[in-house]
N, C-alpha and C positions, 0 to 999 in steps of 0.2 A: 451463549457460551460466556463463563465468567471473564473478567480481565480489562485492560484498559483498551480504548481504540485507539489506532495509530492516525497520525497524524498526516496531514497532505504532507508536510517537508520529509516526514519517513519515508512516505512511499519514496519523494524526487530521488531521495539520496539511496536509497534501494535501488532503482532504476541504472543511477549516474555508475554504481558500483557493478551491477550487470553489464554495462553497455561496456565497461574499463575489464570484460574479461572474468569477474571473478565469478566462483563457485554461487550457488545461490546461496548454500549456507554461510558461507562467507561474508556474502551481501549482504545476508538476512540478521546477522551479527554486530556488521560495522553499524548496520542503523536499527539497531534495537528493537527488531521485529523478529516473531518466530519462525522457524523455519518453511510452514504448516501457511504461516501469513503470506509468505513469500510464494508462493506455489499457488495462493489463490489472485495475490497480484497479477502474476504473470497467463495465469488461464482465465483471467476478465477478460471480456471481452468490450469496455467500455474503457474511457480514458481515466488515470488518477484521478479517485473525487472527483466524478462530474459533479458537480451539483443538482439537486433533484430542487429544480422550482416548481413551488407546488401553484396549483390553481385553485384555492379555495383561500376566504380569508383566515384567518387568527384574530380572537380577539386581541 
């Protein structure tokens, strides 16, 4: 899917703005995520950005 990836501080401030009540479109607004993003945040079932430590090297 075309587009930029959002950021771990989008998701927090997406969350911070859920947890104060608001709309998710609302939420998904103030922190400049789509609506569509916002919906897939909240039906993760893992934490913001976990990070994926991988097991294999990199050159």
């Amino acid at each position: 899917m075309p587009g930029q990836h959002i950021t771990h501080r989008q998701e927090e401030l997406y969350m911070q703005h859920r947890q104060q009540g608001m709309t998710q479109e609302i939420a998904a607004a103030k922190s400049a995520i789509s609506p569509r993003t916002a919906r897939r945040i909240e039906q993760s079932n893992t934490l913001p950005r976990a990070k994926a430590d991988r097991d294999w090297r990199t050159r």
